[in-house]
Structure formats: structure tokens, C-alpha cells
N, C-alpha and C positions, 0 to 999 in steps of 0.2 A: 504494500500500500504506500502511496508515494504521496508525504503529508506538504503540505504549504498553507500558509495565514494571503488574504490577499491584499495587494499593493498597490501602491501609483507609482508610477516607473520614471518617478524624475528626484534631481537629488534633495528639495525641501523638506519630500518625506521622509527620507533618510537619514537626514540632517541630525532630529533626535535621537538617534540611535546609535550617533560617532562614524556618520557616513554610512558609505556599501558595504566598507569592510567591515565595521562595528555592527552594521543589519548581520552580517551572513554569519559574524560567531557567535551574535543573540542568537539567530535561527537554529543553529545546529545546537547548540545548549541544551535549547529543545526539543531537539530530537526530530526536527522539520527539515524537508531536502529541498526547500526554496519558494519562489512566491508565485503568487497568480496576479498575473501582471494585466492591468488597465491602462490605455491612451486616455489622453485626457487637451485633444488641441493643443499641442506643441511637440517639438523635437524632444524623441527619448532618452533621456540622460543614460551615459556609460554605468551600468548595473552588474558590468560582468564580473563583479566579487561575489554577487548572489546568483543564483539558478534561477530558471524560471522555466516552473514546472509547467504552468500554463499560462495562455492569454485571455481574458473576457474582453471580446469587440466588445464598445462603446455603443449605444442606441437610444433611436431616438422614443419618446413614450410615445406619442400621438401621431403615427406617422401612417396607418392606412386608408385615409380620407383623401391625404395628398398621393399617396402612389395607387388610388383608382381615380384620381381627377374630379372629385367632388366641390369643385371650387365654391360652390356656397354654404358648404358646410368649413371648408378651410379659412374661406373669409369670415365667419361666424365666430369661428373659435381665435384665429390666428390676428384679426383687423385689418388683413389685408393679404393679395399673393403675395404682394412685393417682401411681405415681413417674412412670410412662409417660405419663400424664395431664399431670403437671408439665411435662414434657419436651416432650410436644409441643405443650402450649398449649390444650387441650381433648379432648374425647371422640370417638375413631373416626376417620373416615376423613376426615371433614369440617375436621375441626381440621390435617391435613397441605394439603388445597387451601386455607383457609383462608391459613396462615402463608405459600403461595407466593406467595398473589395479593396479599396485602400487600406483601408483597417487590418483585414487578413491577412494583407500582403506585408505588414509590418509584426504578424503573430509569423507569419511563415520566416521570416528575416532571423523574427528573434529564437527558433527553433524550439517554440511550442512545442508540448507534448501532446495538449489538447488546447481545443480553440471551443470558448464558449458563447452563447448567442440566445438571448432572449426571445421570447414567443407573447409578445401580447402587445397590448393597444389598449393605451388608457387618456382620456383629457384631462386637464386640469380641472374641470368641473365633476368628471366622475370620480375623481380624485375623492372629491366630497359628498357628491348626489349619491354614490353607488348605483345610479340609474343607468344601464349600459346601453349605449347607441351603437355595437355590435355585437355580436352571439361570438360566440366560442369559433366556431365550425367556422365564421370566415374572418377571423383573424389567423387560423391553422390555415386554413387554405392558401392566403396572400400570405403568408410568414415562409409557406413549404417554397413558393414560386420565387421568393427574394433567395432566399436559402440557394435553390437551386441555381439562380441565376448569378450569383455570389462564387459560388462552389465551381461552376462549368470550367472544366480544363484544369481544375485543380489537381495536382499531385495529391493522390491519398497519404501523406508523408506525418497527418495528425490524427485525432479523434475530433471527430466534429459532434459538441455534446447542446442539444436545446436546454434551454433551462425553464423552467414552472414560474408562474407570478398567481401572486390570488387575481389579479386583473382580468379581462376578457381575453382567450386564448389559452394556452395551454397552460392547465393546472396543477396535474396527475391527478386528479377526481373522478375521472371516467377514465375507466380504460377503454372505450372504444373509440374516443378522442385523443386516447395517446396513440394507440394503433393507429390514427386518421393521418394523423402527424407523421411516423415515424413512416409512415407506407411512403407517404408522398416526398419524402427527402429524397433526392437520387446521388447519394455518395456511402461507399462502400464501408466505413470506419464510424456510423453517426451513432449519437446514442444519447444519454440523456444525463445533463447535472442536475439531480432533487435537492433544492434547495432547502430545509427541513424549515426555516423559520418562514418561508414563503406559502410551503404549504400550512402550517398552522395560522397563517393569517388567512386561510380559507374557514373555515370556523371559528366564529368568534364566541363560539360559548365556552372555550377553552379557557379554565384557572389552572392550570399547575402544569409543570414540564410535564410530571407523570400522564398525565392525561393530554396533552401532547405527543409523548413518546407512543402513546397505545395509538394514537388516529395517524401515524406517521405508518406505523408498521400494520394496520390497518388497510389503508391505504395502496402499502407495498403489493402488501398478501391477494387484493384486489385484483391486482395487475396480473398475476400468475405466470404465466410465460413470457410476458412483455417486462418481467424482471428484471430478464437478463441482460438489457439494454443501459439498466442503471447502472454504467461505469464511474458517476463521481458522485460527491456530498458534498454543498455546501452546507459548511455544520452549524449551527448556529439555532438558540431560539426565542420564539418571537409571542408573547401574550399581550397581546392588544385588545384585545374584544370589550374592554370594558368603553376605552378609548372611542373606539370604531363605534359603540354602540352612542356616544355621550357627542360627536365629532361628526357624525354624517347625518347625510338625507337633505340635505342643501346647501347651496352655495352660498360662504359669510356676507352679508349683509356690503361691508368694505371691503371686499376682492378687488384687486387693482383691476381696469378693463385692458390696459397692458397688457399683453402673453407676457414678454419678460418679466413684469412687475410681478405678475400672477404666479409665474412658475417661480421666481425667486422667495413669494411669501408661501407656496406650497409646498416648499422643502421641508420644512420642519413639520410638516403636519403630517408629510409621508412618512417621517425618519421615527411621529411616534406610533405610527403605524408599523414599520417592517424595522423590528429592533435592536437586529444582529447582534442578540446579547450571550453570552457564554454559559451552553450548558455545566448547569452547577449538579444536577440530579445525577449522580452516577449509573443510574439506569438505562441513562442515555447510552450507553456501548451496546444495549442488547439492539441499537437501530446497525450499529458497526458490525455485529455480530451476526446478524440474517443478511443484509445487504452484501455485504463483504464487497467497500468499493477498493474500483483501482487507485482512483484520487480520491483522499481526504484535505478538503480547504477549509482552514477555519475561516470562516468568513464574517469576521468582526468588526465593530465597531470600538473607536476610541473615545471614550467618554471623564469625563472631569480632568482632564490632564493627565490621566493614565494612557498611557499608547496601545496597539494594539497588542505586541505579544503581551501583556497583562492580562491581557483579556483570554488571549490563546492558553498562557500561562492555570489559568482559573479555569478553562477547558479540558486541558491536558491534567490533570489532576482530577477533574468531574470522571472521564472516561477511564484514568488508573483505577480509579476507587468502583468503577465498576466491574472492573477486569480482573479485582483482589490485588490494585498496585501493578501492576504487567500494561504494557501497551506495544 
């Protein structure tokens, strides 16, 4: 199992930790074989004292309204083409495969192991409303087509893994919708990263990791043969429901009409939504235990001035203590 915490690939975030080379002997202390690496709009800083076990392309939330040419719904949401234009980086549907295959092309550079890629569509107002203005089925559908059109002529040389959102698209909640998905990729290495805090913000009647850990592997066991596809974890979890239920069902009152404005005051209301907070329940290893991934990414968050491997730190001790101390 090939463990990593994931990362921004430039040197600021490095910085705390005494540079790349202070990251990479924090990392191994741990017992982790390197990071999972995010672009983030600019040149990648030299990281090559750390590994990088894999890459997450970058993505945009609200982008299938613009790549089927619904311009009065993109005007609606966005204020205009021209700002939509900005945003995505060119005109149409072209300018979204465009910005992926760039993206890849710098996971491929950086010699990924695996390259991971979101599945869903969400606006900034469903953000809040949780009213969805697409079904599942054709967010998988236009997700499989980008995907493929992304992938064409590519070297199988990675694992190309979809990842789960509670959003519109792929969940893991239905397996006939993960099956929908995985049919229509056309590349021979594809499979799937289950995010574990992402699926529990599918249920929000969820208190306690415990009960958590049961709807995760629940879930699993649903899937049956389409199992075998789950090649990673991002580990991490997520109890929002009390949130979600106190926080949605309509747009604030002061919502900027801005998209920028909008999407920069709807960050934090996302962030207390999908938690990426450090399993502490030691029970958590019996999801490590049935799944048996190839990649383990602690996929945390840095919170009060603690950095992330703290957080990984506080994980890795969760999953010892479930193991009887062994990891």
C-alpha cells in the first residue's frame, strides 16, 4: 500500500516544514512514501526531494452548463459569457478539454502513479439550495465524454482513478451509477479514488465516525464486484449533517451577485461542509482492512496553525490503534 498526505506543489507550502527536504524527512518519519500533488495556476516548484505518488487535476465545480452550450443558464449563474469565458480559459466546450489535458500533461511530466479527476457539477447556489439542476446520470454521462476526450492517445503509463462528491454525479451510492460510469471511460488502467469523508457527506444523519465507518463499508459491500475497481482512499472524515441541516435550503439573503464574490464567500461554507478531518476512531482500519487499497492519501486539512502531517500524525495513530499498534 503506497501511503501519501496530499499537497500543493509549490514551495510556500513547504516552506513550514524546512523546505522539500524538511517535507520529505517529516514524510518518511511517518512512515508515508510521498504526496499527492495539486496544480494550482502557476509554474511547479522543484519538489524533487519529495515523491509524488500521485497527481489530483484541478477542476472546475460548475462546468456542464458551459460544455453543452446552455448560455442562458451560464449567463444566469456566471453574469455574463464574457466572465464564463474568463473563467474557463476560452470558448465552449473545447476550452474545458483543453484546461484538463494540460493538467495531465503536467501529472504525466511529473510521473504520477495515478492521476485523479472529479465527477460532479455543482453551482454556487446549490452549494446552498441543495436543489439540483442536474441528475446524477448526466453529469456521469458529460464527465465519461470529457474523460475520454482528455485520455485519447494517452499512454496507459498511470491509473486513471474518478473520485465520489456528495454533489450531482458520481457518488458511490448506487452501484448501477458506478457501473454507468466506469462502462463509459474508455482507458484500460481506470478505477476509482473513494473519498470516505465525501461519501459521508452523503448522509447527513450521520453522529459519530462509528457510524460513519458502518455506511462507508456498507456502501462498499453494495458495490460487490465493482469492488474491485476501488484502487485508492482518500482517508479522511467528514460529520457535517448537523451543519448541512442548520446551513441549506436557500441562498443567504447577502450573497454577493458576483460569481467571484460568490465563490470566494462560498468557500468556507463548503470547507464546513466536506471536513477532511483525521480519523481518531480506531475502527477506522477495518474500512483499510476489507478494501485493501493500493493508495492510501491522507487527505487532510490544516487547521488552527497545526499543519497537515499533524493531522496525518493523529490519523496514523487512529489506524495503529486499530491494527493493535501494526500499520
Amino acid at each position: 500500500m503506497i501511503q501519501s498526505v496530499n499537497f500543493n506543489l509549490y514551495d510556500e507550502y513547504a516552506a513550514p516544514y524546512g523546505g522539500w527536504k524538511g517535507l520529505a524527512e517529516k514524510i518518511s518519519a511517518l512512515g508515508l512514501d510521498g504526496v499527492e500533488g495539486i496544480w494550482d495556476i502557476k509554474e511547479i516548484s522543484d519538489h524533487s526531494p519529495v515523491s509524488l505518488t500521485g497527481y489530483h487535476l484541478t477542476f472546475f465545480h460548475d462546468w456542464l452548463d458551459y460544455y453543452k452550450g446552455n448560455e442562458k443558464e451560464v449567463v444566469r449563474k456566471f453574469g455574463s459569457l464574457k466572465k464564463a469565458e474568463e473563467i474557463y480559459g476560452g470558448k465552449g466546450a473545447e476550452s474545458i478539454i483543453k484546461f484538463y489535458r494540460a493538467d495531465l500533461e503536467r501529472a504525466i511530466s511529473q510521473k504520477a502513479k495515478y492521476v485523479v479527476f472529479h465527477v460532479s457539477d455543482v453551482s454556487l447556489e446549490e452549494g446552498y439550495t441543495y436543489k439540483w439542476l442536474h441528475t446524477d446520470r448526466e453529469v456521469i454521462r458529460a464527465a465519461a465524454e470529457v474523460i475520454n476526450a482528455v485520455l485519447k492517445n494517452a499512454e496507459p503509463s498511470f491509473d486513471f482513478l474518478v473520485e465520489n462528491q456528495w454533489w450531482p454525479g458520481f457518488k458511490f451510492t448506487d452501484p448501477a451509477l458506478t457501473e454507468l460510469l466506469l462502462s463509459r471511460v474508455d482507458y484500460p488502467r481506470k478505477g476509482i479514488m473513494l473519498d470516505t469523508g465525501h461519501l459521508m457527506n452523503t448522509n447527513t444523519s450521520l453522529k459519530t465516525q462509528a457510524e460513519g465507518i458502518e455506511y462507508i463499508l456498507n456502501a462498499y459491500r453494495r458495490h460487490g464486484a465493482l469492488g474491485k475497481y476501488v484502487y485508492g482512499l482518500h482517508f479522511h472524515q467528514s460529520l457535517s449533517g448537523a451543519y448541512v441541516r442548520a446551513h441549506t435550503g436557500k441562498v443567504p439573503p447577502d450573497f454577493p451577485a458576483d460569481y467571484l464574490e460568490g465563490f470566494a464567500k462560498s468557500y468556507g461554507h463548503i470547507l464546513s461542509i466536506d471536513r477532511h478531518r483525521p480519523w481518531t476512531d480506531g475502527r477506522c482500519a477495518r474500512i483499510l482492512d476489507e478494501i485493501k487499497p493500493r493508495y492510501l492519501t491522507h487527505e487532510l486539512a490544516s487547521r488552527g496553525g497545526a499543519t497537515q502531517l499533524t493531522a496525518v500524525k493523529r490519523q496514523l495513530t487512529a489506524i495503529r490503534k486499530g491494527y493493535g499498534g501494526k500499520l
